[in-house]
FIKOLZA-1660 file (N, C-alpha, C; in steps of 0.1 Angstrom, whole numbers, plus 5000, padded with zeros to 4 digits):
% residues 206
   i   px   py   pz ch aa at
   1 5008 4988 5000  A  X  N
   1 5000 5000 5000  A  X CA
   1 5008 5013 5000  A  X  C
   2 5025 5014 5002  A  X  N
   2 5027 5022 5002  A  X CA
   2 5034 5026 4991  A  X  C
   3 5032 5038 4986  A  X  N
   3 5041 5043 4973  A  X CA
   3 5046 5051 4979  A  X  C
   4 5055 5059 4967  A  X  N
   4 5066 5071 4971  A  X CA
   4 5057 5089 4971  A  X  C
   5 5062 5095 4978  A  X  N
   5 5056 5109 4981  A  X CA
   5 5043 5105 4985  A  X  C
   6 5038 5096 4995  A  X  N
   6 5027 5093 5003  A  X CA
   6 5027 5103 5009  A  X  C
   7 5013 5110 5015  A  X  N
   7 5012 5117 5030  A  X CA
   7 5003 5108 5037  A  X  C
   8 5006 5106 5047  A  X  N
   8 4998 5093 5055  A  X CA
   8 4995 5103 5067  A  X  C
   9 4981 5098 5074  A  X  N
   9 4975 5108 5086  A  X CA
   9 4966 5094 5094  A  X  C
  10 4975 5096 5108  A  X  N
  10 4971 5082 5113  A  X CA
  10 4965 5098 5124  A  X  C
  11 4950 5087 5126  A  X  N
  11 4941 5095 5135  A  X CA
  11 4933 5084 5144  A  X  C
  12 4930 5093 5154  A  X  N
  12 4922 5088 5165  A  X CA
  12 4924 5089 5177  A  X  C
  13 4923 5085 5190  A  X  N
  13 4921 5090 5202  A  X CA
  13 4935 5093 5216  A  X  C
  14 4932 5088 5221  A  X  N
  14 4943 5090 5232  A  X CA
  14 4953 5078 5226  A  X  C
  15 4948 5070 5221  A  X  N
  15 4957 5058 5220  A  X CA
  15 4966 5061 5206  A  X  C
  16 4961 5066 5199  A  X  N
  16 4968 5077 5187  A  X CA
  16 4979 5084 5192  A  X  C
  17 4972 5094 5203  A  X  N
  17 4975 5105 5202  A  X CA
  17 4988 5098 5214  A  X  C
  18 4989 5094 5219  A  X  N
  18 5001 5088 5229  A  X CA
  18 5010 5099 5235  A  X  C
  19 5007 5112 5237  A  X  N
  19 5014 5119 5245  A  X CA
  19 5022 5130 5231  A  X  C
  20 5018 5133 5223  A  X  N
  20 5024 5134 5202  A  X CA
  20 5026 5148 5210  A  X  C
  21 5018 5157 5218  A  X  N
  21 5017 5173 5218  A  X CA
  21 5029 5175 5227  A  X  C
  22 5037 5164 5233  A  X  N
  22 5045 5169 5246  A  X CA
  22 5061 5160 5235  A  X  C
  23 5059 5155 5221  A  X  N
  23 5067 5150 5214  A  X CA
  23 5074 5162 5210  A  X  C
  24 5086 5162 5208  A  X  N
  24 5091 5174 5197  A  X CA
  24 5086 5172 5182  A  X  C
  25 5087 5159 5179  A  X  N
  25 5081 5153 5165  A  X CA
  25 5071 5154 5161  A  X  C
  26 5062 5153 5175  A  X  N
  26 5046 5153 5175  A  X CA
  26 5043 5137 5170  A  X  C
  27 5048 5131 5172  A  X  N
  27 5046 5115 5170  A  X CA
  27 5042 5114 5183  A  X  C
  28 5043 5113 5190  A  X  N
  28 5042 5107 5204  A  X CA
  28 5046 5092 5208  A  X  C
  29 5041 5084 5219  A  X  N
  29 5053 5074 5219  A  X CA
  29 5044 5064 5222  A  X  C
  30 5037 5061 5210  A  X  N
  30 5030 5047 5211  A  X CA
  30 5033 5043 5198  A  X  C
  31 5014 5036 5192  A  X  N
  31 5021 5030 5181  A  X CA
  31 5016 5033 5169  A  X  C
  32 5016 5047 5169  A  X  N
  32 5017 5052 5158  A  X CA
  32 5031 5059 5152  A  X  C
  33 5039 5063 5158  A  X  N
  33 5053 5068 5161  A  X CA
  33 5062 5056 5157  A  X  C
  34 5061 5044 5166  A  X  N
  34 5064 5029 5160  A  X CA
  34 5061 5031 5146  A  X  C
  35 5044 5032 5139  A  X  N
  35 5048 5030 5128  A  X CA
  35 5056 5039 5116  A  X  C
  36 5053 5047 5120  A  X  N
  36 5061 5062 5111  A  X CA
  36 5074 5059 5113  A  X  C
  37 5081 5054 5125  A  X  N
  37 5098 5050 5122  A  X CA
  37 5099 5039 5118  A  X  C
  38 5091 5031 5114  A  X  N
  38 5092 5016 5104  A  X CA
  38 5092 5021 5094  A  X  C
  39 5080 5026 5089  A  X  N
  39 5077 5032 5074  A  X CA
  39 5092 5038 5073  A  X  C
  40 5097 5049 5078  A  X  N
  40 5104 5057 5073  A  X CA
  40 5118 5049 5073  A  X  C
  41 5118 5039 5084  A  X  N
  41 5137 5028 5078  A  X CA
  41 5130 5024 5066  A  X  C
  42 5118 5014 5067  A  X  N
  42 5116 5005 5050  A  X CA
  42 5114 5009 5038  A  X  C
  43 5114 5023 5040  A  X  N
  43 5108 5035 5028  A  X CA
  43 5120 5046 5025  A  X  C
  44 5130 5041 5030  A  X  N
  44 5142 5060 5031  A  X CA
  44 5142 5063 5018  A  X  C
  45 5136 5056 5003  A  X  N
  45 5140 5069 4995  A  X CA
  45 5127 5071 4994  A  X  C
  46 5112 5071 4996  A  X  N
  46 5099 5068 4993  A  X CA
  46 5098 5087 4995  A  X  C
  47 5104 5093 5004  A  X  N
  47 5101 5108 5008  A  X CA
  47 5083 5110 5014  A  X  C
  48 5084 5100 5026  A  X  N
  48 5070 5104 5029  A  X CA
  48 5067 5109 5038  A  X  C
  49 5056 5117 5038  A  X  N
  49 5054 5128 5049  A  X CA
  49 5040 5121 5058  A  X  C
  50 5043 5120 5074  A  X  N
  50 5039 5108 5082  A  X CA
  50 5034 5118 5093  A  X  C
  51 5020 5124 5096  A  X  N
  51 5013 5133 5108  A  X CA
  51 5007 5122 5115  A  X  C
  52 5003 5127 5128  A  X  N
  52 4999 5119 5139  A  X CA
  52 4989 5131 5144  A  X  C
  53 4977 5122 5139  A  X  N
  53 4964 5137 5147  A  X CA
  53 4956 5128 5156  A  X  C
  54 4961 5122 5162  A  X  N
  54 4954 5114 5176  A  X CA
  54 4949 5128 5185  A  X  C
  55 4942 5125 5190  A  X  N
  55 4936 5139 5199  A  X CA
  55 4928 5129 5214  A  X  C
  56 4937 5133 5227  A  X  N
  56 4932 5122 5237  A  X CA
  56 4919 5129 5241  A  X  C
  57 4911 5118 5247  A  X  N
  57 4897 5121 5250  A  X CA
  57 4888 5122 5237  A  X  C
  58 4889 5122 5221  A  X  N
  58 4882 5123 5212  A  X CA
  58 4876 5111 5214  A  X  C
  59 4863 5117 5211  A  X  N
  59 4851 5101 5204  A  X CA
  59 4847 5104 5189  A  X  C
  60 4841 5098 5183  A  X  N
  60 4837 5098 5168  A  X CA
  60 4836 5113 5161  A  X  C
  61 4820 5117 5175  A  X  N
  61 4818 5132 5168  A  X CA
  61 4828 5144 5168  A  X  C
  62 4841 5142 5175  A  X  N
  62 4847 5148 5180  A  X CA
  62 4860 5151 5166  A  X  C
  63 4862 5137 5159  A  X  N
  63 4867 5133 5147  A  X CA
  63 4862 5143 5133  A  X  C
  64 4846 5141 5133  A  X  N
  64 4840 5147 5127  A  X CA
  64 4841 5160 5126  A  X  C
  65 4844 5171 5137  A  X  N
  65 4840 5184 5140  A  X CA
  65 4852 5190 5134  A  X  C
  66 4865 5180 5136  A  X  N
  66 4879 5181 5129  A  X CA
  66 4882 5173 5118  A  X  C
  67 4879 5171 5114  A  X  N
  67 4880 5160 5098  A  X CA
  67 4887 5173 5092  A  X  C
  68 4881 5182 5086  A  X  N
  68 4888 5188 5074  A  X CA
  68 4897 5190 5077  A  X  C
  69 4897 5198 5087  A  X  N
  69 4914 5207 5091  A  X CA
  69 4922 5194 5096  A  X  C
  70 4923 5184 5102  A  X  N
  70 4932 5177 5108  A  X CA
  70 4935 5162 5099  A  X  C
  71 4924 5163 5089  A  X  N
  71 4929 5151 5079  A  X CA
  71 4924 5158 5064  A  X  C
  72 4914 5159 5058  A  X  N
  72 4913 5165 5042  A  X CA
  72 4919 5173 5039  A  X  C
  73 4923 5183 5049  A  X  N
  73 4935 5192 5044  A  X CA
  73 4948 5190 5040  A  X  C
  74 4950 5180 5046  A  X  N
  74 4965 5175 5050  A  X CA
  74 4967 5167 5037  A  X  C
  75 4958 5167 5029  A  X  N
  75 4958 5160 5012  A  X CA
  75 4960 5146 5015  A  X  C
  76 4957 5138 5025  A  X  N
  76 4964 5124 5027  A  X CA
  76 4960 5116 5016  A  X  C
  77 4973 5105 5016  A  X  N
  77 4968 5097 5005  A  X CA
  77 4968 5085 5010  A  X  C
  78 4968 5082 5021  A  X  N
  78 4965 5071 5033  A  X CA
  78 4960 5072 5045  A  X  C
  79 4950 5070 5050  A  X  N
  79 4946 5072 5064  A  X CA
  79 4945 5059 5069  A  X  C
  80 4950 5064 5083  A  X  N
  80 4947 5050 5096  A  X CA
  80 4935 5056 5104  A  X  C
  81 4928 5049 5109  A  X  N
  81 4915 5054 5119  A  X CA
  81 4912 5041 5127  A  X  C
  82 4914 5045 5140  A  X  N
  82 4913 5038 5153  A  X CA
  82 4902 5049 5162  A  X  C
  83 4889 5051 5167  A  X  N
  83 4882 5053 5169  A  X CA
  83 4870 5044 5179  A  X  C
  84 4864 5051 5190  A  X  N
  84 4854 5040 5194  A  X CA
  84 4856 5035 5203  A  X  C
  85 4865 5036 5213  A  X  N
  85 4865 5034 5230  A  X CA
  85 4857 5043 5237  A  X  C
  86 4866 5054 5237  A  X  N
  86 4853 5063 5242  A  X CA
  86 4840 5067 5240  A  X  C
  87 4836 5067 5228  A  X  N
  87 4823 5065 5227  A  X CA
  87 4815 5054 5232  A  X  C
  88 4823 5044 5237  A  X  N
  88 4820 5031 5245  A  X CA
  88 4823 5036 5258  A  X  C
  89 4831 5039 5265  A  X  N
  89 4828 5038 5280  A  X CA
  89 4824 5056 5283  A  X  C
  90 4829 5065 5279  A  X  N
  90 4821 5078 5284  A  X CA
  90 4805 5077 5289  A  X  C
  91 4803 5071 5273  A  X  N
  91 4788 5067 5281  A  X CA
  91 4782 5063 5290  A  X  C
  92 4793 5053 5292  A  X  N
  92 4789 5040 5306  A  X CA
  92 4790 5049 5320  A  X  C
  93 4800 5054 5322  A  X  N
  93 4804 5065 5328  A  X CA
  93 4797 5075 5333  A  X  C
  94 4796 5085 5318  A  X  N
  94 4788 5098 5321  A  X CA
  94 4778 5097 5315  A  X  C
  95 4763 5091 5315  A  X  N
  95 4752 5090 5309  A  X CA
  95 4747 5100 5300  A  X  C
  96 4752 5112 5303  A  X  N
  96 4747 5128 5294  A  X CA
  96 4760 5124 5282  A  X  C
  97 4768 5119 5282  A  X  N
  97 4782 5119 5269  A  X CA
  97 4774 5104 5262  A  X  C
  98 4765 5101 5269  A  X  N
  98 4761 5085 5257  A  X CA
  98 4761 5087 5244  A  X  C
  99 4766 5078 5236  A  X  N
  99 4763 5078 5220  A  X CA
  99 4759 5066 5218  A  X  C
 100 4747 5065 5207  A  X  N
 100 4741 5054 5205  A  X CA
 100 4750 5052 5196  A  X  C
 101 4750 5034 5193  A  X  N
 101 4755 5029 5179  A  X CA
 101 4750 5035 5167  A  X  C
 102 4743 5042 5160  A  X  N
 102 4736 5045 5152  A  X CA
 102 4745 5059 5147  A  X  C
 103 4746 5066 5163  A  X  N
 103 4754 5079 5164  A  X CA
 103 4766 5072 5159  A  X  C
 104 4775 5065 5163  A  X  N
 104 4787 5055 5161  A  X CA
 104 4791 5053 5148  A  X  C
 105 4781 5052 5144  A  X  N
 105 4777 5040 5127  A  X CA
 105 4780 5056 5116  A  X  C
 106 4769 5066 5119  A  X  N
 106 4770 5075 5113  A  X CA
 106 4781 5082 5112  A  X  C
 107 4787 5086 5122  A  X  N
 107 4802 5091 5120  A  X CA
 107 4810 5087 5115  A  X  C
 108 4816 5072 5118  A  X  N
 108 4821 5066 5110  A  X CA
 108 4822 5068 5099  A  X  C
 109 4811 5066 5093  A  X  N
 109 4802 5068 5081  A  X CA
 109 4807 5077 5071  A  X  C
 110 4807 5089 5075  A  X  N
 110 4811 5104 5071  A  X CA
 110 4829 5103 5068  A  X  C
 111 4832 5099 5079  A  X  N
 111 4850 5093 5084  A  X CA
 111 4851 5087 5068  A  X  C
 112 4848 5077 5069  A  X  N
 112 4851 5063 5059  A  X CA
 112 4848 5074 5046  A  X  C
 113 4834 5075 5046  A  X  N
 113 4833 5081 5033  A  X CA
 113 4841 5090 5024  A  X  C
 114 4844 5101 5035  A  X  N
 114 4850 5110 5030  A  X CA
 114 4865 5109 5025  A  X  C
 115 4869 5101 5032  A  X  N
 115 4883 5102 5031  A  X CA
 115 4884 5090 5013  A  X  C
 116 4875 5081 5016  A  X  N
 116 4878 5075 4997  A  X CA
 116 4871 5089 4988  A  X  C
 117 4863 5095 4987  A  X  N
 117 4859 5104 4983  A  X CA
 117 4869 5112 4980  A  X  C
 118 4883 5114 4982  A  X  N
 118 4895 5125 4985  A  X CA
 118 4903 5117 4979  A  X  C
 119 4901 5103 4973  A  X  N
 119 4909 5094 4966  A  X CA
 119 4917 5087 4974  A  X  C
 120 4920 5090 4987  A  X  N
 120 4928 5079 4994  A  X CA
 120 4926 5068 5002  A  X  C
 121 4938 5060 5008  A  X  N
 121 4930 5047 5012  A  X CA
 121 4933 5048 5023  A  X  C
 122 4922 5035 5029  A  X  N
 122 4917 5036 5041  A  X CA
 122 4924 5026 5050  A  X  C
 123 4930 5022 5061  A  X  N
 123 4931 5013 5069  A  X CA
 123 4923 5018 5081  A  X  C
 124 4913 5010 5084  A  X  N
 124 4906 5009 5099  A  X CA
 124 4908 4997 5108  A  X  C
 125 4912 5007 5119  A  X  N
 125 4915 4994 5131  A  X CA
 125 4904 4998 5139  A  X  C
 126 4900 4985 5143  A  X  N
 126 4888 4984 5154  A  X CA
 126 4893 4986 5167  A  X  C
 127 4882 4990 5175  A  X  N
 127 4884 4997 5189  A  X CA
 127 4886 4979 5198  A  X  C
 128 4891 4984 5207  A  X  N
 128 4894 4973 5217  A  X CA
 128 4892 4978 5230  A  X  C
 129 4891 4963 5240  A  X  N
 129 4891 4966 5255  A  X CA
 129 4898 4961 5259  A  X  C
 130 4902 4960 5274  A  X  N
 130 4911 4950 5278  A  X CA
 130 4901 4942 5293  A  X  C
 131 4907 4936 5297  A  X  N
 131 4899 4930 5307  A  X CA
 131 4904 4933 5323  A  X  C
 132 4912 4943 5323  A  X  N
 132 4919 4949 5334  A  X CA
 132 4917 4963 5337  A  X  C
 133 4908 4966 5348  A  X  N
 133 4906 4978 5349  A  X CA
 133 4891 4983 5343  A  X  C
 134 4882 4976 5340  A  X  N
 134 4871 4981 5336  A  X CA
 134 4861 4970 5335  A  X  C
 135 4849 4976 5335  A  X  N
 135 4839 4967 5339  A  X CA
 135 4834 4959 5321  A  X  C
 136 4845 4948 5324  A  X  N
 136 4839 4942 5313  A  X CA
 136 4825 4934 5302  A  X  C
 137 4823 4932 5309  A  X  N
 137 4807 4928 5305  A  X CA
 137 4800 4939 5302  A  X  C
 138 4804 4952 5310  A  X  N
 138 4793 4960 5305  A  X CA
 138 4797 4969 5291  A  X  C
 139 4804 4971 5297  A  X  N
 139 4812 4975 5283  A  X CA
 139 4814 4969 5268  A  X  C
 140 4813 4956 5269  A  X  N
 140 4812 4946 5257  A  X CA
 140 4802 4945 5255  A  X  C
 141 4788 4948 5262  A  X  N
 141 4774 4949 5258  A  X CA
 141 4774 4961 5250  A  X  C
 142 4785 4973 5247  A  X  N
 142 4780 4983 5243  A  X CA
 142 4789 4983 5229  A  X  C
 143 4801 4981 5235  A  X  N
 143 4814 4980 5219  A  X CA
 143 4809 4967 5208  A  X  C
 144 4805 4960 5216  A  X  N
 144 4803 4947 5204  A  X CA
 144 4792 4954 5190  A  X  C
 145 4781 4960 5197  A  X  N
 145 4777 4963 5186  A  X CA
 145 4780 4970 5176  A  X  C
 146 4792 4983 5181  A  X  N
 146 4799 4993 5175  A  X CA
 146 4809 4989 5165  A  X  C
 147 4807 4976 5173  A  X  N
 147 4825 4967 5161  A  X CA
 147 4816 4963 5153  A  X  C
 148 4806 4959 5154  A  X  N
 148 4798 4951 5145  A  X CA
 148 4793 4961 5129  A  X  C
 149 4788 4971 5135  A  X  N
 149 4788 4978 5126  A  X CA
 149 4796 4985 5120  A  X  C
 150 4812 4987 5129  A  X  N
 150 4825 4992 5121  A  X CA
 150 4829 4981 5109  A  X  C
 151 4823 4969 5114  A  X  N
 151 4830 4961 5098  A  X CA
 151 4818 4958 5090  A  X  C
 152 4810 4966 5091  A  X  N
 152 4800 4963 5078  A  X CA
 152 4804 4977 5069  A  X  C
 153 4808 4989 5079  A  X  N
 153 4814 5000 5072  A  X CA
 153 4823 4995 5061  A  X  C
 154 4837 4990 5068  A  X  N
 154 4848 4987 5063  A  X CA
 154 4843 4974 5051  A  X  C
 155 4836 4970 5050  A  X  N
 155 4831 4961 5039  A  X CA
 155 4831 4971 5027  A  X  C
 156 4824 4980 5027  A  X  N
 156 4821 4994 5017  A  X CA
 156 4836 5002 5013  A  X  C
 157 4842 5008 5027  A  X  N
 157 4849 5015 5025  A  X CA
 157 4865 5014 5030  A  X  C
 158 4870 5004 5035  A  X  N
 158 4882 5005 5039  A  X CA
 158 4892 4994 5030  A  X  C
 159 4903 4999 5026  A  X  N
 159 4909 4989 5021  A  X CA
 159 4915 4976 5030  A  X  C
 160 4920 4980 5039  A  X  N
 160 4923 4973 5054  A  X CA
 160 4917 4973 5063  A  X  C
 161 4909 4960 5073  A  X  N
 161 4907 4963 5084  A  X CA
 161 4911 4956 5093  A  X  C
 162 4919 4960 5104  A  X  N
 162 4928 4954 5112  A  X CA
 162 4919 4949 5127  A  X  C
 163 4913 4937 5128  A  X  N
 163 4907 4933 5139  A  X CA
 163 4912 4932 5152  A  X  C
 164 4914 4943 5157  A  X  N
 164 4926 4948 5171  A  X CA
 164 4914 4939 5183  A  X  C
 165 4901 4941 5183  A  X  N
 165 4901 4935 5195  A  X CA
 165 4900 4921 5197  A  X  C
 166 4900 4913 5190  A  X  N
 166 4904 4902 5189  A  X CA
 166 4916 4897 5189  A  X  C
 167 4926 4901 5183  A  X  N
 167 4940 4904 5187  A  X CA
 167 4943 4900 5196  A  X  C
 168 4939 4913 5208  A  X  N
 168 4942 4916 5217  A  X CA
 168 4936 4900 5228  A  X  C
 169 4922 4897 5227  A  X  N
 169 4918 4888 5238  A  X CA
 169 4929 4880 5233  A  X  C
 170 4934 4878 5221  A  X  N
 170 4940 4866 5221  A  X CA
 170 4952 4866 5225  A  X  C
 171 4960 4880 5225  A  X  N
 171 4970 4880 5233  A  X CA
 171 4973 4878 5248  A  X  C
 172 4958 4885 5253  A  X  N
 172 4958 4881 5267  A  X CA
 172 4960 4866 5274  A  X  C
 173 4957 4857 5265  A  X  N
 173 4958 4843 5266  A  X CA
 173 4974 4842 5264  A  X  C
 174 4983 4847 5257  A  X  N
 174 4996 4845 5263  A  X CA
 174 5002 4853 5271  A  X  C
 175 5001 4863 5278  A  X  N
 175 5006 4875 5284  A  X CA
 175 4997 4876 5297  A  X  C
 176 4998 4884 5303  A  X  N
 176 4995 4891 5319  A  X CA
 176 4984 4903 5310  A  X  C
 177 4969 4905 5317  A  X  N
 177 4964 4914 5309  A  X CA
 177 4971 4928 5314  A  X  C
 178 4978 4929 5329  A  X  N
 178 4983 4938 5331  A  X CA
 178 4996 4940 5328  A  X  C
 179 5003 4933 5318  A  X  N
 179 5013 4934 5305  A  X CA
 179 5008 4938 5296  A  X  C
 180 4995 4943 5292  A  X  N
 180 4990 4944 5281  A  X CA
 180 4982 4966 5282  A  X  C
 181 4977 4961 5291  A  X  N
 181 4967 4979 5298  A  X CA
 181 4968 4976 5315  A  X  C
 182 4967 4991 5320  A  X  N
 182 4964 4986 5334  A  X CA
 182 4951 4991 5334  A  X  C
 183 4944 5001 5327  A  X  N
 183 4932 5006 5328  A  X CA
 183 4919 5002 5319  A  X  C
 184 4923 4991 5309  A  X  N
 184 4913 4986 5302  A  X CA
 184 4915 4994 5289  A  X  C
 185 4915 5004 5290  A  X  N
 185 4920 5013 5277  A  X CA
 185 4930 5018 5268  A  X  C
 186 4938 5020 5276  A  X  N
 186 4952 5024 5272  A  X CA
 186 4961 5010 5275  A  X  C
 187 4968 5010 5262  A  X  N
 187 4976 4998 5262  A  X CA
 187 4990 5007 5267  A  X  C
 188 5000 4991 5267  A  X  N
 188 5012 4994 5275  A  X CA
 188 5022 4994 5261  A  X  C
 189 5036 4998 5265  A  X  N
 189 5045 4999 5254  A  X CA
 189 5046 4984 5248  A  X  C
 190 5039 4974 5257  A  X  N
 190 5041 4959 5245  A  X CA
 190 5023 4958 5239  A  X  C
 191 5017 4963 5246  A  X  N
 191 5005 4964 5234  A  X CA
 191 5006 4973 5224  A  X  C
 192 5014 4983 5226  A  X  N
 192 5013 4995 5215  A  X CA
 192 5023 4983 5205  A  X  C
 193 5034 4976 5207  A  X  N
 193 5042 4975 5205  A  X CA
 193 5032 4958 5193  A  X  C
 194 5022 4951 5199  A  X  N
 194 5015 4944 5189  A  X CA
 194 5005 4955 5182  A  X  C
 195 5000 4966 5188  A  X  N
 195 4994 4973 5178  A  X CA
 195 4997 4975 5160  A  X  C
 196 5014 4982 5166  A  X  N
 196 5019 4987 5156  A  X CA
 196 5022 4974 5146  A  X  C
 197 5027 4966 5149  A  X  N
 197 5027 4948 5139  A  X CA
 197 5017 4948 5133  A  X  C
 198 5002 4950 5135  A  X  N
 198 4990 4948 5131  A  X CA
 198 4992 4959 5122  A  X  C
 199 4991 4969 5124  A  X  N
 199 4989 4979 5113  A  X CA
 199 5001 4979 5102  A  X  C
 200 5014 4978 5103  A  X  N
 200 5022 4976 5093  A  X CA
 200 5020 4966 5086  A  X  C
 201 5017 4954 5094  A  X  N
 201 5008 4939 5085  A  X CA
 201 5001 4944 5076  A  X  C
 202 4991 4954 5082  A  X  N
 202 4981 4955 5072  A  X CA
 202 4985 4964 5058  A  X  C
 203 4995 4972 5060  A  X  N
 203 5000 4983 5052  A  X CA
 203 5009 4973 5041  A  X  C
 204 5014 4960 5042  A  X  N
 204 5018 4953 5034  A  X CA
 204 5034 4953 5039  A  X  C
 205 5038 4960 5051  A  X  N
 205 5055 4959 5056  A  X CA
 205 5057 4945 5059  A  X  C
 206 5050 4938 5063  A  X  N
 206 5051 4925 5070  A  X CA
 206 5045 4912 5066  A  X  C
% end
């Protein structure tokens, strides 16, 4: 998937955004950063230009309200989009921040769409949980449906979709889940660290 003079724009939430504003790079130090210094060893003459617009605490509509300026602008000719925790537990949480699937579905929607519409391609990674630090059952009563409908999207619109939370349970089965997140959400430098595997897989590095 990757050609030469790509601009690639990996977006989405805290897990994106991994601390990118307090980077000098503005990569920040998860696994999107991982993947922009892979791309850039496996690619040094490719000349590609690699932004990280993770923004922590974003949920879908939050994506939406910044789409132009923080991805259509940026002329990408690749997008990553990981999306969809928060919109899953804020709710659970703070009952007034609830978003229905439908709300979920639609954004998305807009997301996915626009960006093939701008000629570029899509890789979508699905939202994940972990089972450490959060109320799981309840939470999976709310994300399952959200994933459900993120890959009927990606059927239409994504050229890649990387099934992160599946992944993930399955990694918990070799690892400590608190090797993995301590809070259910945020992964550790060895989850970011199979994150980024997953998404270079998908990008055709691996």
């Amino acid at each position: 998937m990757i050609e030469k003079d790509m601009t690639i724009v990996l977006q989405g939430d805290s897990i994106t955004d991994a601390g990118r504003r307090d980077d000098p790079r503005q990569m920040g130090y998860g696994y999107a950063a991982m993947v922009a210094d892979t791309l850039t060893a496996f690619y040094r003459n490719f000349n590609l230009t690699i932004y990280n617009r993770g923004i922590s605490g974003n949920k879908s509509g939050a994506l939406v309200d910044r789409w132009k300026e923080d991805c259509l602008d940026l002329s990408p000719d690749l997008v990553t989009l990981l999306i969809g925790v928060n919109d899953c537990w804020h709710g659970f949480d703070y009952p007034e921040m609830f978003v229905t699937t439908e709300q979920y579905r639609d954004n998305c929607r807009y997301l996915m769409e626009s960006v093939k519409n701008a000629g570029a391609k899509l890789v979508v990674i699905e939202p994940f949980i972990f089972t450490e630090g959060c109320p799981t059952v309840e939470w999976t009563k709310i994300l399952q449906p959200m994933i459900f409908e993120l890959q009927r999207l990606a059927i239409d619109y994504a050229d890649k979709y990387v099934p992160t939370n599946g992944i993930f349970i399955e990694a918990s089965r070799r690892y400590t889940v608190k090797a993995l997140s301590e809070d259910g959400v945020h992964p550790t430098p060895m989850a970011h660290r199979i994150l980024a595997a997953e998404v270079l897989k998908a990008l055709g590095v691996f």
